[in-house]
CHARMM internal coordinates of N, CA and C (Angstrom, degrees):
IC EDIT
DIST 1 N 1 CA 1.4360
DIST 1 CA 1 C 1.5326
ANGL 1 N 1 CA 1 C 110.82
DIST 1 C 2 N 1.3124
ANGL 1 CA 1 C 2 N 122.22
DIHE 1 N 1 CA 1 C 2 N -30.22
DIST 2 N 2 CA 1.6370
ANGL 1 C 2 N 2 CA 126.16
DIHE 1 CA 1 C 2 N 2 CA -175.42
DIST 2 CA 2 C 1.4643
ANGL 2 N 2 CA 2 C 88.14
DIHE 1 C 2 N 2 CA 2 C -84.35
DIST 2 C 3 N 1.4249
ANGL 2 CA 2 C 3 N 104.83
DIHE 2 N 2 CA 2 C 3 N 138.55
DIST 3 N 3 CA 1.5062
ANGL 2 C 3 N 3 CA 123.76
DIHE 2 CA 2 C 3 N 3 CA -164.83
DIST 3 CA 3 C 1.7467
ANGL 3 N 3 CA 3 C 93.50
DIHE 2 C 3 N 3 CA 3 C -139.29
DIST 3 C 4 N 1.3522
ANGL 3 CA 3 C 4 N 115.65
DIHE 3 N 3 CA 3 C 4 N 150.32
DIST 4 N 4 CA 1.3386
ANGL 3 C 4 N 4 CA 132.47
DIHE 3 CA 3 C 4 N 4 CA 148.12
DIST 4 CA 4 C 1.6791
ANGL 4 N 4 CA 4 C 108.36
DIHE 3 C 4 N 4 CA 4 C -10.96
DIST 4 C 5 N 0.8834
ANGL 4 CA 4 C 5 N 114.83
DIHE 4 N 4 CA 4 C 5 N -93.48
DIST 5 N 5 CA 1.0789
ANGL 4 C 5 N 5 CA 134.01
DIHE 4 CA 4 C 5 N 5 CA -162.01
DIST 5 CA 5 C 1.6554
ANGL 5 N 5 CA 5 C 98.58
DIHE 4 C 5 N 5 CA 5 C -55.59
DIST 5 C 6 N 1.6409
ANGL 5 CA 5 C 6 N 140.64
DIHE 5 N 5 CA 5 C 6 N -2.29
DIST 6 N 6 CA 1.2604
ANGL 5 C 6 N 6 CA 131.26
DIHE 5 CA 5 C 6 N 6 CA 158.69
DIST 6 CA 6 C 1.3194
ANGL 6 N 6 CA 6 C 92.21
DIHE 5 C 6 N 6 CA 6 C -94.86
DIST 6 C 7 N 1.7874
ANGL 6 CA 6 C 7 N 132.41
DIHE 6 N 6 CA 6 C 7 N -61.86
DIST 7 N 7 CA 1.2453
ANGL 6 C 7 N 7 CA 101.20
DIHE 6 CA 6 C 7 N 7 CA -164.21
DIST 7 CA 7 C 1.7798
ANGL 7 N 7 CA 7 C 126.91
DIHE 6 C 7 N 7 CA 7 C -39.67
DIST 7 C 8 N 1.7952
ANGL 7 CA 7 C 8 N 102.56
DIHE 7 N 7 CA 7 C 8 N -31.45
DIST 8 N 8 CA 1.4954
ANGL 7 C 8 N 8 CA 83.97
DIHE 7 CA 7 C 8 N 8 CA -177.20
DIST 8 CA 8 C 1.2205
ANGL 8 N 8 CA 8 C 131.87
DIHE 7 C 8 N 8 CA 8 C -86.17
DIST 8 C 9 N 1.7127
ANGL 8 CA 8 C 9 N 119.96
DIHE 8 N 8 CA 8 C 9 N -11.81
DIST 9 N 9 CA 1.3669
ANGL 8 C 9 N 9 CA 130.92
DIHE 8 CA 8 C 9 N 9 CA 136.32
DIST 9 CA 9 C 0.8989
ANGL 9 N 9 CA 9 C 108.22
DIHE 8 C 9 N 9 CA 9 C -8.24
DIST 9 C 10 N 1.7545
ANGL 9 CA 9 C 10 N 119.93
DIHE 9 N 9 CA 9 C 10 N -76.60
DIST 10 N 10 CA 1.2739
ANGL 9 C 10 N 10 CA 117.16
DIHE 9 CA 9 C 10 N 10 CA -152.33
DIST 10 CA 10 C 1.5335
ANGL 10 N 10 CA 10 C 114.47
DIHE 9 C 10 N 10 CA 10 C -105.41
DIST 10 C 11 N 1.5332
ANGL 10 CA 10 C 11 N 126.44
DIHE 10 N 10 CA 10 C 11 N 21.31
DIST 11 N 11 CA 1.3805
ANGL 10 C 11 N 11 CA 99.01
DIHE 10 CA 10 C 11 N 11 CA 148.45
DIST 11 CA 11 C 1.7698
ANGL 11 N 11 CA 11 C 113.96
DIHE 10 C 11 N 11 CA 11 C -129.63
DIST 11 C 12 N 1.6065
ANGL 11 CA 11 C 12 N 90.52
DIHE 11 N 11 CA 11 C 12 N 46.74
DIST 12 N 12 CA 1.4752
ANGL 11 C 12 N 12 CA 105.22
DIHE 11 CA 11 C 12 N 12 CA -173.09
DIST 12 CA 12 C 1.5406
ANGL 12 N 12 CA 12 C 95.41
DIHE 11 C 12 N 12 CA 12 C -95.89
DIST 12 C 13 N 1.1504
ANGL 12 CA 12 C 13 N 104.11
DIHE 12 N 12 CA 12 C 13 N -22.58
DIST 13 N 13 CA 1.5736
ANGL 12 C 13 N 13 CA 129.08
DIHE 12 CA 12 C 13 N 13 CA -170.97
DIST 13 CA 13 C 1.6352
ANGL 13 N 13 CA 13 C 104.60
DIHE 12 C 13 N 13 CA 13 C -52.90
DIST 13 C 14 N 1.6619
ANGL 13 CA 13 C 14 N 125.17
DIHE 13 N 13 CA 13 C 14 N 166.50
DIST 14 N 14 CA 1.3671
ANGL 13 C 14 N 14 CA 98.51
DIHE 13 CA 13 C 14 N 14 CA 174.64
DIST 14 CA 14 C 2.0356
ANGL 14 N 14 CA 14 C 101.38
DIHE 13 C 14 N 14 CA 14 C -110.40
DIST 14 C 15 N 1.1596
ANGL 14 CA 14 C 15 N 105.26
DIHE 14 N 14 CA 14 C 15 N 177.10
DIST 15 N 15 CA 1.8572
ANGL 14 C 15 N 15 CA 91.58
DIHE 14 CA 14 C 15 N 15 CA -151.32
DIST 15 CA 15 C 1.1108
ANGL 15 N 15 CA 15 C 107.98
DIHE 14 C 15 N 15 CA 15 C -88.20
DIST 15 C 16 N 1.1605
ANGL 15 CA 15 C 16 N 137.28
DIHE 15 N 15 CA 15 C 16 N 22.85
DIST 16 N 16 CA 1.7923
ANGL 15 C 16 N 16 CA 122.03
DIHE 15 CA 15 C 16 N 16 CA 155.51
DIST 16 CA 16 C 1.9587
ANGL 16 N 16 CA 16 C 96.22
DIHE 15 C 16 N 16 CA 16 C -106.98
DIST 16 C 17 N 1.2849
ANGL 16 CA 16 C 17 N 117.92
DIHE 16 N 16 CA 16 C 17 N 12.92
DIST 17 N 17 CA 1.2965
ANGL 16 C 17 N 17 CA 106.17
DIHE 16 CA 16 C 17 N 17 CA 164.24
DIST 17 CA 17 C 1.5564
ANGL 17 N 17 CA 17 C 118.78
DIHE 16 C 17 N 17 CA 17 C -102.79
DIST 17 C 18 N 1.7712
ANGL 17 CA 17 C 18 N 96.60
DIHE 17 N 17 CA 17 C 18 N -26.03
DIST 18 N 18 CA 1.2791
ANGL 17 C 18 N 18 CA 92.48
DIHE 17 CA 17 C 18 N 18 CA 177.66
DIST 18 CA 18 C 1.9284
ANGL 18 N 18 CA 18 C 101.29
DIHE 17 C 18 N 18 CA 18 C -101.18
DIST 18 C 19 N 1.0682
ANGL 18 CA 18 C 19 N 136.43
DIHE 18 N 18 CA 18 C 19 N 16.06
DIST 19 N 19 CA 1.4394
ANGL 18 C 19 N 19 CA 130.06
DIHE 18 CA 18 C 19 N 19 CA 135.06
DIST 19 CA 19 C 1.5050
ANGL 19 N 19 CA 19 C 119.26
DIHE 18 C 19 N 19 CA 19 C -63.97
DIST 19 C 20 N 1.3515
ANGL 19 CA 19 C 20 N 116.63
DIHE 19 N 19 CA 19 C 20 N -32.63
DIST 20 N 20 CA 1.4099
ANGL 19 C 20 N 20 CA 116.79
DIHE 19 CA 19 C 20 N 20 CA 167.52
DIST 20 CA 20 C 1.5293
ANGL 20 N 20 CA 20 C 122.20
DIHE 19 C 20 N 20 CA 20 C -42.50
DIST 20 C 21 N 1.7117
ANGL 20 CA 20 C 21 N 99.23
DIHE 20 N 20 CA 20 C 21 N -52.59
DIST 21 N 21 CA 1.6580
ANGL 20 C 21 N 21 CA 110.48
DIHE 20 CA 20 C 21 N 21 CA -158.80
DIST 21 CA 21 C 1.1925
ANGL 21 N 21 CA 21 C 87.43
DIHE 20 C 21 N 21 CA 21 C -103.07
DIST 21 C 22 N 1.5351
ANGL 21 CA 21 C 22 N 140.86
DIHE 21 N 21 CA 21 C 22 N 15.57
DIST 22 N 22 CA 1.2100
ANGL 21 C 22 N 22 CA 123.16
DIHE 21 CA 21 C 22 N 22 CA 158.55
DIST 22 CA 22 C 1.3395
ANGL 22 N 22 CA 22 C 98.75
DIHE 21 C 22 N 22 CA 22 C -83.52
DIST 22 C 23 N 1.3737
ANGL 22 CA 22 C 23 N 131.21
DIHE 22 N 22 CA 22 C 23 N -66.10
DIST 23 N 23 CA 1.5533
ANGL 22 C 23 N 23 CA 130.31
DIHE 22 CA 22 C 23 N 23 CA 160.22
DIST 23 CA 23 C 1.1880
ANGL 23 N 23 CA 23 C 142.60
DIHE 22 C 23 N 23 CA 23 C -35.25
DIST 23 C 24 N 1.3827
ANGL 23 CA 23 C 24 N 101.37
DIHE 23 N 23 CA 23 C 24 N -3.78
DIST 24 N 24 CA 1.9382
ANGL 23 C 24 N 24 CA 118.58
DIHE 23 CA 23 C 24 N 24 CA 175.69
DIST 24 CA 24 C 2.0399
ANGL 24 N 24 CA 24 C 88.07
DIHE 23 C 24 N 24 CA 24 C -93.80
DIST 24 C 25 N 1.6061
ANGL 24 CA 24 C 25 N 108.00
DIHE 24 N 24 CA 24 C 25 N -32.14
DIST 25 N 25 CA 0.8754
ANGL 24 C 25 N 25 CA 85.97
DIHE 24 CA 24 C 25 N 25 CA 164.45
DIST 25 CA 25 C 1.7125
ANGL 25 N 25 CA 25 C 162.42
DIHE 24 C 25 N 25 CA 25 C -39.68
DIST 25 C 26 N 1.3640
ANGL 25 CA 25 C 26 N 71.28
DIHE 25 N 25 CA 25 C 26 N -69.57
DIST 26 N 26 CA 1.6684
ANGL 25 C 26 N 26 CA 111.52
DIHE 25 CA 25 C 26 N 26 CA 175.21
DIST 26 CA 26 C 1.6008
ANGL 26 N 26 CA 26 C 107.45
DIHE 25 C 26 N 26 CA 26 C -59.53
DIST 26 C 27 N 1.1853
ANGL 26 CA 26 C 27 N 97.02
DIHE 26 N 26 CA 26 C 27 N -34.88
DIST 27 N 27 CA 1.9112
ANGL 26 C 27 N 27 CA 102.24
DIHE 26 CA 26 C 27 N 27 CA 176.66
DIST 27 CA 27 C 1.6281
ANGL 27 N 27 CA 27 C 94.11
DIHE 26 C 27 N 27 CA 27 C -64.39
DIST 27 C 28 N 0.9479
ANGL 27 CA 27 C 28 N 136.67
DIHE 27 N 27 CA 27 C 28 N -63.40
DIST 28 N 28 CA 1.6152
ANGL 27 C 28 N 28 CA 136.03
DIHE 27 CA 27 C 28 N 28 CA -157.23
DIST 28 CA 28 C 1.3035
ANGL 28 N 28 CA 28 C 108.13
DIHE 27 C 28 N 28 CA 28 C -74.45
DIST 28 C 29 N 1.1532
ANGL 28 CA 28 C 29 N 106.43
DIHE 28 N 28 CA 28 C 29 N -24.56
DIST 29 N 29 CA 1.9348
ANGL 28 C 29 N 29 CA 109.16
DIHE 28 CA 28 C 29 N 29 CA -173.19
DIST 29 CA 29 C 1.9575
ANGL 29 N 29 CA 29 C 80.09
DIHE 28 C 29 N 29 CA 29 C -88.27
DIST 29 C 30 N 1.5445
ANGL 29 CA 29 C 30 N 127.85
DIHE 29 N 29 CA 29 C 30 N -40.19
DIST 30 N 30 CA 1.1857
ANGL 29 C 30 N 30 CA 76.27
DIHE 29 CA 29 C 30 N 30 CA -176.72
DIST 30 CA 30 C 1.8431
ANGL 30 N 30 CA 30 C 120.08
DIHE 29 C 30 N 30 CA 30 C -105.89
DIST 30 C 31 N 1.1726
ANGL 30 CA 30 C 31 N 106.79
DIHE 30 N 30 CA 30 C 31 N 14.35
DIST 31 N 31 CA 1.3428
ANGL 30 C 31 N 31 CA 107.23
DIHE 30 CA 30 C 31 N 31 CA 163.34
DIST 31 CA 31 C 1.8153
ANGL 31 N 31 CA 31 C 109.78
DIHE 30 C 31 N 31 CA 31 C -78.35
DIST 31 C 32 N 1.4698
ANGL 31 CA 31 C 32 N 124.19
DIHE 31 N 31 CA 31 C 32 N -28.46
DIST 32 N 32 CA 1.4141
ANGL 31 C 32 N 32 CA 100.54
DIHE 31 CA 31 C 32 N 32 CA 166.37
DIST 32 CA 32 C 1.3646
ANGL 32 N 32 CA 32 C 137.31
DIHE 31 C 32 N 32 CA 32 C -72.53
DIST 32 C 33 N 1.7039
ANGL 32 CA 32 C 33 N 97.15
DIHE 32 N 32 CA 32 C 33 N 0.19
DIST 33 N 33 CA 1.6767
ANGL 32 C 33 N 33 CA 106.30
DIHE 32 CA 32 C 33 N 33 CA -176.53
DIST 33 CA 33 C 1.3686
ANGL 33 N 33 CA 33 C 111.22
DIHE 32 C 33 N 33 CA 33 C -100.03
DIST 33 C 34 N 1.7137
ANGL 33 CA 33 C 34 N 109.50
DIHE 33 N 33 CA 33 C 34 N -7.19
DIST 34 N 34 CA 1.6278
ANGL 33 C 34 N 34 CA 107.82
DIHE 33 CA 33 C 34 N 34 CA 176.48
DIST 34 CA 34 C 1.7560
ANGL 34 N 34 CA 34 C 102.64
DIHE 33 C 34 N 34 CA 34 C 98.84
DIST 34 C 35 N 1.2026
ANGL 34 CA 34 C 35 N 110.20
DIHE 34 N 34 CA 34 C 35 N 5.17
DIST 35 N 35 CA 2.0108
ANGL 34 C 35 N 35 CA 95.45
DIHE 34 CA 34 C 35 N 35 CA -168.97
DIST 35 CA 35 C 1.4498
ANGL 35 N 35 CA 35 C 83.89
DIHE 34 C 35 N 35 CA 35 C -123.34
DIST 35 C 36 N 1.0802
ANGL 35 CA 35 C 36 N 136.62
DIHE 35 N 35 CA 35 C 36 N 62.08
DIST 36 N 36 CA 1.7189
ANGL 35 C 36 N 36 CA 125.41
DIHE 35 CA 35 C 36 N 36 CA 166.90
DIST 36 CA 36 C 1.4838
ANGL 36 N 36 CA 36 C 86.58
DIHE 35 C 36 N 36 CA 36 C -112.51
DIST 36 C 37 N 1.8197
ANGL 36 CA 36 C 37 N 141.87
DIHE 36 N 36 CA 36 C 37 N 111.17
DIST 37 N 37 CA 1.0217
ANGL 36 C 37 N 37 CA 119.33
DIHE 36 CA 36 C 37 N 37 CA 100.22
DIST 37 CA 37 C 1.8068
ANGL 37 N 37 CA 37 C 125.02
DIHE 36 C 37 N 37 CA 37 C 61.25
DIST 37 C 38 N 1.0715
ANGL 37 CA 37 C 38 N 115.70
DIHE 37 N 37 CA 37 C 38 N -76.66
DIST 38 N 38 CA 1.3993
ANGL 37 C 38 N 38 CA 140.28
DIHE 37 CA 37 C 38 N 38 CA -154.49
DIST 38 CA 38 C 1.6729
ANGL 38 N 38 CA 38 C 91.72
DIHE 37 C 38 N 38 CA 38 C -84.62
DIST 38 C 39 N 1.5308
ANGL 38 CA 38 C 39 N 105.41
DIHE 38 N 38 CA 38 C 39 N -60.33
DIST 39 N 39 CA 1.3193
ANGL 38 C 39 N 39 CA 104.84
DIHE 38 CA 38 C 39 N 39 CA -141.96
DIST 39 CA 39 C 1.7767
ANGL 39 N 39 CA 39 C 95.16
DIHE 38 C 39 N 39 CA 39 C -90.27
DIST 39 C 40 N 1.0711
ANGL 39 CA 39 C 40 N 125.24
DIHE 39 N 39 CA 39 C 40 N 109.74
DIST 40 N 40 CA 1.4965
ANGL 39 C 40 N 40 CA 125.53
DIHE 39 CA 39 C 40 N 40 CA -149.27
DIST 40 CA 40 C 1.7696
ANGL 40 N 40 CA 40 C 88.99
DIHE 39 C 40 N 40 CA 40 C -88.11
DIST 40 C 41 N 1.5465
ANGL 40 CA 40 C 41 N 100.90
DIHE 40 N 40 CA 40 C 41 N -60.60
DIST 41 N 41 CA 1.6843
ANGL 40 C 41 N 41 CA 106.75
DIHE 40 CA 40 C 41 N 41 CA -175.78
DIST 41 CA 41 C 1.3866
ANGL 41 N 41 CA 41 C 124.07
DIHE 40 C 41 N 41 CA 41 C -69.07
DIST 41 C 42 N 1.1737
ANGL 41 CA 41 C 42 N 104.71
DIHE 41 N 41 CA 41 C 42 N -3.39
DIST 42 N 42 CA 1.8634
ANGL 41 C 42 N 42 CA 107.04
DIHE 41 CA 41 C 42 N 42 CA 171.47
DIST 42 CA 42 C 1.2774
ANGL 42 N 42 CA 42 C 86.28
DIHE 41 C 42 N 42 CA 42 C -87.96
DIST 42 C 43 N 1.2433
ANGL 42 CA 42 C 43 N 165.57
DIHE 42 N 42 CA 42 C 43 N -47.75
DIST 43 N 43 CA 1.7979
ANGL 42 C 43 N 43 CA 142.41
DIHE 42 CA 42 C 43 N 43 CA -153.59
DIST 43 CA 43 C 1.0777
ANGL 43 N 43 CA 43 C 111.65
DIHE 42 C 43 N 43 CA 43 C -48.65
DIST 43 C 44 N 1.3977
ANGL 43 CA 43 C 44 N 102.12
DIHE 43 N 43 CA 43 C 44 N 132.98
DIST 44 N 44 CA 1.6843
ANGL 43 C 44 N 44 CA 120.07
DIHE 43 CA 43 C 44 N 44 CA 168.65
DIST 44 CA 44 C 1.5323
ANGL 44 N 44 CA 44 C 116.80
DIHE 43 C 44 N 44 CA 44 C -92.49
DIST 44 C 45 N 1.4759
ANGL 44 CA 44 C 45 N 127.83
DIHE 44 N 44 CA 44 C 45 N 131.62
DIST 45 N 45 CA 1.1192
ANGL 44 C 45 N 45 CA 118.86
DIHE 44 CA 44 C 45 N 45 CA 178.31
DIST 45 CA 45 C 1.5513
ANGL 45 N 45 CA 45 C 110.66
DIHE 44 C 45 N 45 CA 45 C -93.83
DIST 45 C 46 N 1.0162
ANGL 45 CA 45 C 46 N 125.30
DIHE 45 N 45 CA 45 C 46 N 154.11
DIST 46 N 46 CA 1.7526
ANGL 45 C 46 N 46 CA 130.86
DIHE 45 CA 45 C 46 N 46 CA -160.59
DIST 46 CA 46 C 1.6638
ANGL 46 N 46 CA 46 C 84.97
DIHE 45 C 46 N 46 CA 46 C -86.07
DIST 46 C 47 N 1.4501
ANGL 46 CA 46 C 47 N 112.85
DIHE 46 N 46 CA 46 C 47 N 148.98
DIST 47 N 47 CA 1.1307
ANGL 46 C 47 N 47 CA 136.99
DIHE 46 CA 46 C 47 N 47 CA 162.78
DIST 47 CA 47 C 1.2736
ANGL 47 N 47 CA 47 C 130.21
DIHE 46 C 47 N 47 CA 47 C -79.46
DIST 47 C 48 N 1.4099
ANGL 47 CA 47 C 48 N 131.87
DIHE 47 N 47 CA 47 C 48 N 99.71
DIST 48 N 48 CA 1.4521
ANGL 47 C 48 N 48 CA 107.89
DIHE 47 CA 47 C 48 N 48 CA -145.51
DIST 48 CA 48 C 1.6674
ANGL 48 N 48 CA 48 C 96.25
DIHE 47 C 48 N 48 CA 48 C -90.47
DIST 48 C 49 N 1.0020
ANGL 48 CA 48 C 49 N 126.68
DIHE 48 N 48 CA 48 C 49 N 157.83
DIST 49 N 49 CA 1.4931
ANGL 48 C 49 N 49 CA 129.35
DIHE 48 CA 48 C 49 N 49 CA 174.54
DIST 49 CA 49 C 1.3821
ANGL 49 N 49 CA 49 C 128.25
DIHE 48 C 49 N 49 CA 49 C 85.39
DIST 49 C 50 N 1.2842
ANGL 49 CA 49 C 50 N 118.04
DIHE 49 N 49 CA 49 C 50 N 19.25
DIST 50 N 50 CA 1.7674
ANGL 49 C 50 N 50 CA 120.68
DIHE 49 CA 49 C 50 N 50 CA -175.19
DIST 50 CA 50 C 1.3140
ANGL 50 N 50 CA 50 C 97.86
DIHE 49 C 50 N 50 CA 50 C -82.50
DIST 50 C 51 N 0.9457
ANGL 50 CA 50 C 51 N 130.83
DIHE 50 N 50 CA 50 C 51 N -51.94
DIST 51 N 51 CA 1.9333
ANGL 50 C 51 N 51 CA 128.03
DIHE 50 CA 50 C 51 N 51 CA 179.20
DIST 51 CA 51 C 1.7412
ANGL 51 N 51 CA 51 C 110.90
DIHE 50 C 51 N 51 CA 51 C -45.51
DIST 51 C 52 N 1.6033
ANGL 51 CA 51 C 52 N 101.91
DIHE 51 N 51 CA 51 C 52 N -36.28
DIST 52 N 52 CA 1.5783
ANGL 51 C 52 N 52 CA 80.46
DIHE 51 CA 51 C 52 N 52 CA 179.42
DIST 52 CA 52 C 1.0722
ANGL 52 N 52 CA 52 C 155.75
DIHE 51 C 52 N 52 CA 52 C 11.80
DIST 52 C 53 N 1.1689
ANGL 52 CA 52 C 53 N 140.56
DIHE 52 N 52 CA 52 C 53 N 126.10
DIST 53 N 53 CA 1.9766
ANGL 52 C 53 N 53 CA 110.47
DIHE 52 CA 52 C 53 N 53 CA -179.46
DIST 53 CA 53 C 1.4954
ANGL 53 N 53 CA 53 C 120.33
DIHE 52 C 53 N 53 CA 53 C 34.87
DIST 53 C 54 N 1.1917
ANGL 53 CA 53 C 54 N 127.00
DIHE 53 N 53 CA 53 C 54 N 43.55
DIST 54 N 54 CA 1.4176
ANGL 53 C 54 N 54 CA 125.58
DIHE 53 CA 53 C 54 N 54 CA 156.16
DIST 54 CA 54 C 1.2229
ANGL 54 N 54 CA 54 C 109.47
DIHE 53 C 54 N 54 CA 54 C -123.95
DIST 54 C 55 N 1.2101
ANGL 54 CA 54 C 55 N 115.78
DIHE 54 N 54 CA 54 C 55 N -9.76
DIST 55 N 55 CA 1.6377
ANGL 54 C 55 N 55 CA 99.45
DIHE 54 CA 54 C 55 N 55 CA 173.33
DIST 55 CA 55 C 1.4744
ANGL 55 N 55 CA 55 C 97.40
DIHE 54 C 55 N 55 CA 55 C -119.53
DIST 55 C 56 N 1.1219
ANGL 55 CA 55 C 56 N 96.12
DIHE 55 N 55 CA 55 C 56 N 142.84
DIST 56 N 56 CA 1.7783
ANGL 55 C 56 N 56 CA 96.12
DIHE 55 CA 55 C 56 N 56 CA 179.89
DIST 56 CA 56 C 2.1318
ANGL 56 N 56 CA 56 C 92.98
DIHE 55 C 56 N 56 CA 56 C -130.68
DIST 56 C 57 N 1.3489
ANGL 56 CA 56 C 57 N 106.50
DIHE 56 N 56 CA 56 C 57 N 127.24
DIST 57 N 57 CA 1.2933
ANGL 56 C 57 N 57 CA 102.68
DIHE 56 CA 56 C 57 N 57 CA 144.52
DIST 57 CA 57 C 1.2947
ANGL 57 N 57 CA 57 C 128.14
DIHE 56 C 57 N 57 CA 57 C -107.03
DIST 57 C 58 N 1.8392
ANGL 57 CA 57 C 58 N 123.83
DIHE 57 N 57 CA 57 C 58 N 146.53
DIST 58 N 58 CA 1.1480
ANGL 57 C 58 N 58 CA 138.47
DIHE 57 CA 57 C 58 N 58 CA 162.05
DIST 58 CA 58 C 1.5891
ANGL 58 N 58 CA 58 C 102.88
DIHE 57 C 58 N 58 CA 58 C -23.66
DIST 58 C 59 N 1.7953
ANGL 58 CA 58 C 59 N 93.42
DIHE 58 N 58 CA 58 C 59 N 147.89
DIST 59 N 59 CA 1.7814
ANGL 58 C 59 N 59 CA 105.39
DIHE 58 CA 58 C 59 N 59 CA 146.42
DIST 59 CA 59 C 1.1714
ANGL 59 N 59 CA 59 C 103.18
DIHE 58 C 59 N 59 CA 59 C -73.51
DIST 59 C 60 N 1.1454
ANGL 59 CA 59 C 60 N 143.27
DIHE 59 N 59 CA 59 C 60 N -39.52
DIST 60 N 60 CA 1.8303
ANGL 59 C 60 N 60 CA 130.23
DIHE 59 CA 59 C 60 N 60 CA -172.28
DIST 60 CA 60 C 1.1468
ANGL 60 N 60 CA 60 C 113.67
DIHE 59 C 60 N 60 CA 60 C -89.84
DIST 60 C 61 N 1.5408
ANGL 60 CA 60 C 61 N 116.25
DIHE 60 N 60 CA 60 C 61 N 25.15
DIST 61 N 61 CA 1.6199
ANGL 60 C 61 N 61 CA 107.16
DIHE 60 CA 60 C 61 N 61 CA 167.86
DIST 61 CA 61 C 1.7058
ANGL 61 N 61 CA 61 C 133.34
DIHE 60 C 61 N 61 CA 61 C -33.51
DIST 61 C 62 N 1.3773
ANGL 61 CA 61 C 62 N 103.24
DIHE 61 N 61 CA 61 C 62 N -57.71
DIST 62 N 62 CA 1.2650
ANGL 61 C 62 N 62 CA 131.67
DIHE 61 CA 61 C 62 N 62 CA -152.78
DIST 62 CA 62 C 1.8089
ANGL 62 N 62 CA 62 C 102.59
DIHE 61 C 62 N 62 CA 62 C -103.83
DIST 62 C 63 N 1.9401
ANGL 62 CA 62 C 63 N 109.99
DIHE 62 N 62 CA 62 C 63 N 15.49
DIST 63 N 63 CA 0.9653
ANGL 62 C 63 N 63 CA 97.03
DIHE 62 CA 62 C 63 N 63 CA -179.06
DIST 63 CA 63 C 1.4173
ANGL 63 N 63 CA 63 C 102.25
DIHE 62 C 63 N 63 CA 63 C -118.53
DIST 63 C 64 N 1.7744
ANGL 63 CA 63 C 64 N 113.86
DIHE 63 N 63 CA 63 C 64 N 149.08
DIST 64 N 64 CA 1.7483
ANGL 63 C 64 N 64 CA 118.14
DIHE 63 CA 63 C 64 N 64 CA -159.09
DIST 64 CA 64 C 1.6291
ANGL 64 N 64 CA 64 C 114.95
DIHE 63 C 64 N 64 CA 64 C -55.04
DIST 64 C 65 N 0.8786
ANGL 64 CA 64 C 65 N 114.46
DIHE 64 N 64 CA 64 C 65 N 134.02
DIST 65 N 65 CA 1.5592
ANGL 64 C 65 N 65 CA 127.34
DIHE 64 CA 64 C 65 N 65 CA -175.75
DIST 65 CA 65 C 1.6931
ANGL 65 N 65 CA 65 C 95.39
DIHE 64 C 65 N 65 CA 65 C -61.76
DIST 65 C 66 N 1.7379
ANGL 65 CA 65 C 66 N 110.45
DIHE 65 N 65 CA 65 C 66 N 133.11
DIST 66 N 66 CA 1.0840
ANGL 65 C 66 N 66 CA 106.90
DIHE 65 CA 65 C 66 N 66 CA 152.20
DIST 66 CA 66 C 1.5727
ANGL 66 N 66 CA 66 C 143.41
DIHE 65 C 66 N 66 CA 66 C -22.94
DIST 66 C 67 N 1.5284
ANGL 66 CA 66 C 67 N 110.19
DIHE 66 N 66 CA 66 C 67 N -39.68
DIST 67 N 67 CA 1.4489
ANGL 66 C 67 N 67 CA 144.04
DIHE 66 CA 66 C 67 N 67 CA -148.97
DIST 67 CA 67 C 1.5045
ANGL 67 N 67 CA 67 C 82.32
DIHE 66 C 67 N 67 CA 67 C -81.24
DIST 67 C 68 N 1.0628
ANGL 67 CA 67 C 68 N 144.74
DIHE 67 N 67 CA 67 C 68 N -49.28
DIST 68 N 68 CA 1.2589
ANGL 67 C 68 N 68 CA 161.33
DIHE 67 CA 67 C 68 N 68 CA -162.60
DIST 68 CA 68 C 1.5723
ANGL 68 N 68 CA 68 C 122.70
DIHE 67 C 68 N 68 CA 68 C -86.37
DIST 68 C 69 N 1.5751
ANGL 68 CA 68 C 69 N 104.14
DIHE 68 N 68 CA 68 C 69 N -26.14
DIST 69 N 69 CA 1.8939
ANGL 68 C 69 N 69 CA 94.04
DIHE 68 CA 68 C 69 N 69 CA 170.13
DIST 69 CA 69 C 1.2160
ANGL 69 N 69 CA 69 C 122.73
DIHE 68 C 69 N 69 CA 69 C -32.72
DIST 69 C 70 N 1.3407
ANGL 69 CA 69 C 70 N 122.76
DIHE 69 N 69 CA 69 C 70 N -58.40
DIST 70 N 70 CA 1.3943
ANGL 69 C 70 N 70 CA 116.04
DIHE 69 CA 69 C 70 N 70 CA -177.67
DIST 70 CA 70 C 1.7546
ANGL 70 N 70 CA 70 C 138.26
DIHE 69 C 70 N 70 CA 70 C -33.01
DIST 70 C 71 N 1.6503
ANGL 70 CA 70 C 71 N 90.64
DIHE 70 N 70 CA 70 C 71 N -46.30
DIST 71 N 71 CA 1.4203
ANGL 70 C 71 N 71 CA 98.94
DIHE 70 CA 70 C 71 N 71 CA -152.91
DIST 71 CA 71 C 1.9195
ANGL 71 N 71 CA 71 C 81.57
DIHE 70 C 71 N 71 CA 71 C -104.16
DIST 71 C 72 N 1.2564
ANGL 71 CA 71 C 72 N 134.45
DIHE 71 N 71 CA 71 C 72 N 51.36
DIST 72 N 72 CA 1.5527
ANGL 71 C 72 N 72 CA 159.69
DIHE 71 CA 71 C 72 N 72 CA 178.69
DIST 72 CA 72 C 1.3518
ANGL 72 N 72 CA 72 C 108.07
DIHE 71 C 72 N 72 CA 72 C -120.66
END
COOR INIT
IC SEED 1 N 1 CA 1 C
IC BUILD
């Protein structure tokens, strides 16, 4: 959606205006993600346990790599 013709909008601008609308930014990117501060009833609480059983480590994790006898 940001096209040519906004970037030069916006750094035609003079620079504590366009620090402004960089920060009007950042406010909206983070009120659409739910972590602004402000927006108390948009927070999402983390789900604990969706990874479950997808990671599996080995019993021989923690045992020395072949690659390595030598220097043992």
């Amino acid at each position: 959606m940001a096209t040519a013709h906004n970037y030069i909008q916006l750094s035609s601008l003079p620079e504590d205006v366009r620090q402004q609308v960089l920060d009007f930014i950042a406010f909206l990117m983070r009120q659409k993600q739910g972590t602004d501060p402000e927006n108390k009833g948009g927070r999402k609480t983390p789900v604990l346990g969706l990874a479950k059983g997808k990671v599996v480590v080995p019993d021989d994790f923690d045992a020395p790599l072949d690659d390595f006898k030598e220097y043992m």
